[in-house]
C-alpha positions in Angstrom: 0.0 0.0 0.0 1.8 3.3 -0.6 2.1 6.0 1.8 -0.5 8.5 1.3 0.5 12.2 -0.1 1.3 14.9 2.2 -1.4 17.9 1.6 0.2 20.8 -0.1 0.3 23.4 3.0 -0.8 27.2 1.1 -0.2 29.1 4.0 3.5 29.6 5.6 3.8 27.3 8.0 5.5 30.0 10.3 2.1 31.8 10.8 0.5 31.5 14.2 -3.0 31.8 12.9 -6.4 29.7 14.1 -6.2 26.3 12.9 -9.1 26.6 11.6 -8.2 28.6 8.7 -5.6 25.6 7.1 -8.7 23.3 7.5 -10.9 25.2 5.1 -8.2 25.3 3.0 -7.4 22.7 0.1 -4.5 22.1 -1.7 -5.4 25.1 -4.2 -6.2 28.2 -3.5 -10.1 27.9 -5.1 -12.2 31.3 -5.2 -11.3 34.7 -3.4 -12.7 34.8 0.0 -12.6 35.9 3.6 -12.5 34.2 6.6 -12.8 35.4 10.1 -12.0 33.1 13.4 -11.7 34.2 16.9 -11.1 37.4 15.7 -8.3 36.9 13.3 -9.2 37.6 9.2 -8.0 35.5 6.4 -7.7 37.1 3.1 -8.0 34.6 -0.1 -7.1 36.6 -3.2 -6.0 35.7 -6.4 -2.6 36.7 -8.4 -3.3 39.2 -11.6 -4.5 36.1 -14.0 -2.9 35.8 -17.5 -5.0 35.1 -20.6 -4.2 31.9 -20.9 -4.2 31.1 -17.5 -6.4 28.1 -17.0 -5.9 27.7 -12.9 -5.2 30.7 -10.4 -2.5 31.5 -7.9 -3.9 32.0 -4.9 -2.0 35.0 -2.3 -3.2 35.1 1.2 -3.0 37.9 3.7 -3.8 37.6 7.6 -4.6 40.1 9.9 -4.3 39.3 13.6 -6.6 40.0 16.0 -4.1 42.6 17.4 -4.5 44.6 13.7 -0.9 43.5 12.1 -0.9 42.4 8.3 1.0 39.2 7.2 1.1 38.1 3.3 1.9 34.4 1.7 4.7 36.7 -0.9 4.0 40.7 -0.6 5.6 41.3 2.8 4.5 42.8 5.9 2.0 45.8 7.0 -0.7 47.1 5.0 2.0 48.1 2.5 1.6 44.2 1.3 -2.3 44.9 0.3 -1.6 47.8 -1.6 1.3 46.3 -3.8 -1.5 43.9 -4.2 -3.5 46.4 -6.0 -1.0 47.8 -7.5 -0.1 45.0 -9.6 -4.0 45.2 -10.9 -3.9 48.9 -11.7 -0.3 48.3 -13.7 -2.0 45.6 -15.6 -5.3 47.7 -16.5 -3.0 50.4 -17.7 -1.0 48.6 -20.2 -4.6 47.3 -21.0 -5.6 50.4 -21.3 -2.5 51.5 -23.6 -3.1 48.5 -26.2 -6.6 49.6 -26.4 -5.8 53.0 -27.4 -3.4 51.2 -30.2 -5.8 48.7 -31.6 -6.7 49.4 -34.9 -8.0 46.0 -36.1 -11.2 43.9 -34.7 -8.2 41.0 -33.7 -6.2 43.2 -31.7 -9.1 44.1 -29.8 -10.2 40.4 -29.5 -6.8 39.6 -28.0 -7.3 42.7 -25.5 -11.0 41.1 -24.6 -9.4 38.1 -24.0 -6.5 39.7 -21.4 -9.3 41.8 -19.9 -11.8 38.7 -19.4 -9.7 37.1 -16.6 -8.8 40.8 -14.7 -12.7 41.8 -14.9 -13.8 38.7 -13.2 -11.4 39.0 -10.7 -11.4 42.6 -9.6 -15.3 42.1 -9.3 -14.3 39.1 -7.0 -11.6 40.8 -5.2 -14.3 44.1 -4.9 -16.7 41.4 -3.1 -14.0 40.2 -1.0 -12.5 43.5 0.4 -16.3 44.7 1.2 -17.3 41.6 3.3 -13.7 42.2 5.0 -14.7 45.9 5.9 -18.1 44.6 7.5 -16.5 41.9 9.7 -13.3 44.5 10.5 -15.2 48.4 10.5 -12.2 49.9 12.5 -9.3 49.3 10.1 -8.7 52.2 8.2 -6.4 50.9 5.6 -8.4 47.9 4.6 -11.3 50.6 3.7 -8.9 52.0 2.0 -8.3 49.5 0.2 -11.7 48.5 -0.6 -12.1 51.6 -2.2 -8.6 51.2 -4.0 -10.4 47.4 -5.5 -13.7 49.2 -6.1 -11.6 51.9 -8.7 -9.8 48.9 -9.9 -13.2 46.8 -10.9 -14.7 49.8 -12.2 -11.8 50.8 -14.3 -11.6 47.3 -15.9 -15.4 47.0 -16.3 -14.9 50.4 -18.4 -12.5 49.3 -20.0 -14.0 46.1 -21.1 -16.8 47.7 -22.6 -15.1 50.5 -24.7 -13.0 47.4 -26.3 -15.6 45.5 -26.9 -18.1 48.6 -28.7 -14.5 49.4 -30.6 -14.3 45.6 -31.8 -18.2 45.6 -32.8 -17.6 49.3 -35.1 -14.3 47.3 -36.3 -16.8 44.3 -37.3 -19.0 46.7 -38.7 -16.5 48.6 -40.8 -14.6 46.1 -42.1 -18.4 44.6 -43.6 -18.8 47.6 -45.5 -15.8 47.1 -46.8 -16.3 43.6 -47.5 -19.3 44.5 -49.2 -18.3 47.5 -51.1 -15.5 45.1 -52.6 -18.2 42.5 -53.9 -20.0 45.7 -55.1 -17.7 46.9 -57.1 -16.5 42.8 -58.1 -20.4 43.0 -59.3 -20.1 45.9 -61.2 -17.4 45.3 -63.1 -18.6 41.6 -63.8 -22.0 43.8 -65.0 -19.8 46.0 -67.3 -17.8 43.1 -69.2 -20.9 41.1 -69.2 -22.8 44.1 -70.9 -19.6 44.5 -73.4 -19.9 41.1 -74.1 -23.2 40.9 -75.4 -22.7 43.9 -77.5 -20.0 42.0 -79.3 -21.3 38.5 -79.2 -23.2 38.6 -82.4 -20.8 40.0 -84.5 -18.4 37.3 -83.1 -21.3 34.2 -83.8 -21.4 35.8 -87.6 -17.8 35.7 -87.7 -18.0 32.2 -86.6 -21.0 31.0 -89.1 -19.9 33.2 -92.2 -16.3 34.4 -91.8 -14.6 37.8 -92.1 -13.0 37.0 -95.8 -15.9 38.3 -98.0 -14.1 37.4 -101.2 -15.4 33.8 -101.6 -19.1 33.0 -102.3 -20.2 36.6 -102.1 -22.4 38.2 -105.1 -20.8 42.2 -104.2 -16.9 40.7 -102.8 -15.9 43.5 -104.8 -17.7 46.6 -103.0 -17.5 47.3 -98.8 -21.2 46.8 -99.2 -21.1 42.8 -97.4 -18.7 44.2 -94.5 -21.0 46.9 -93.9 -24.0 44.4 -94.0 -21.6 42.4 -91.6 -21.1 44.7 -89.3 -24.7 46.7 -88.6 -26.2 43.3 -88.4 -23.3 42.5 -85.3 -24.1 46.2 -84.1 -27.8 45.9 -83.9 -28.2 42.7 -82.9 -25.7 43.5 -80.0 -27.5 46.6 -79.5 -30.7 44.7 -79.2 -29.2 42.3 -76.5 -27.7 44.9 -74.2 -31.1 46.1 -73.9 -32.3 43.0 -73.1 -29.3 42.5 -70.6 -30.1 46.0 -69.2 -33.5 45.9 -69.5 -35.6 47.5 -66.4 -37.2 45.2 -63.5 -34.2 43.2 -63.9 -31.7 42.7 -60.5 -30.2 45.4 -59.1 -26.6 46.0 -59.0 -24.6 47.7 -56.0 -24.8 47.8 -52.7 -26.7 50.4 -50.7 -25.9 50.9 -47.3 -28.3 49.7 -44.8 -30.6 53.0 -43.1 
């Protein structure tokens, strides 16, 4: 029988904190939370996530009953919190800058897909900070930094939406543009197809009679069988262009929806 697997222990083991705390605890870090025990609150927060991050880092912070701050990696005080934050505004500002580069309705799928992950878990982080301040109303600094994670949600929600309106007029624009392309494709198809008919008689009496008028004509001698040749290619073409272009037929071009 083998021996069974240690659990993975999240918090440092140096902390003097309620047991009770490492009990609810798993060998991940799961969702952001708070946790309060004989007076002593546990912070559950989550590392800035990555776009392609598919599991989250977890980053603790206890505050003791006596009011001092501990973090898992940050270090000490309320300092640790802040830095915390900090790392979320940094990344919704070079969010922010790629947004004001995008140009194409990609780029701004990419920044969707890097905003995504930090939206979700500013929101979360926003919850987790407010139930905090209800279960500890005295302590100034995490109020302020509740309000600190409620600028940080709001900022990304912002943001979110202005890239994701840019991306939908990107969408939009490059339509038109698809369909003013196969507009124009339509046209010019219309315009050969038009010269086309003008010319195909002429071309089917070429075929059927030939252009040398010197054999088996009556006149080979005058211009008077070119002549005949030709109005007869003219007309007839004439005739089917009008048919081609006659009205009621399908519309070409593309009209911009109203």
């Amino acid at each position: 029988m083998s021996p069974t697997k240690p659990k993975r222990q999240l918090l440092p083991p140096m902390w003097q904190l309620p047991e009770e705390f490492r009990h609810r605890l798993g060998s991940t870090a799961g969702r952001q939370r708070a946790m309060l025990a004989d007076g002593h609150l546990l912070l559950v927060l989550h590392v800035v996530p990555g776009a392609d991050d598919t599991t989250r880092t977890g980053r603790f912070f206890w505050r003791e009953d006596s009011g001092t701050w501990h973090s898992s990696d940050s270090g000490a005080g309320p300092a640790a919190l802040h830095k915390h934050l900090d790392q979320y505004a940094a990344a919704l500002d070079a969010s922010e800058q790629r947004e004001t580069e995008a140009l194409h309705a990609d780029q701004y799928l990419q920044l969707l897909e890097r905003l995504s992950p930090l939206l979700r878990a500013s929101r979360n982080m926003l919850q987790v900070l407010e139930e905090a301040r209800k279960e500890v109303p005295q302590d100034r600094d995490l109020i302020e930094c509740r309000d600190r994670a409620y600028e940080i949600s709001r900022t990304a929600e912002l943001l979110y939406g202005d890239a994701k309106n840019a991306m939908d007029v990107a969408v939009v624009r490059r339509a038109e543009q698809q369909a003013e392309a196969s507009d124009r494709m339509a046209r010019a198809s219309h315009r050969l197809n038009v010269l086309l008919a003008m010319f195909f008689p002429i071309a089917t009496l070429a075929a059927m009679f030939s252009t040398v008028f010197t054999e088996g004509w009556r006149l080979s001698d005058s211009p008077l069988p070119f002549v005949m040749f030709i109005g007869v290619g003219l007309v007839s073409g004439l005739l089917l262009t009008l048919f081609i272009t006659r009205p009621g037929g399908p519309e070409i071009g593309w009209k911009r929806p109203r």
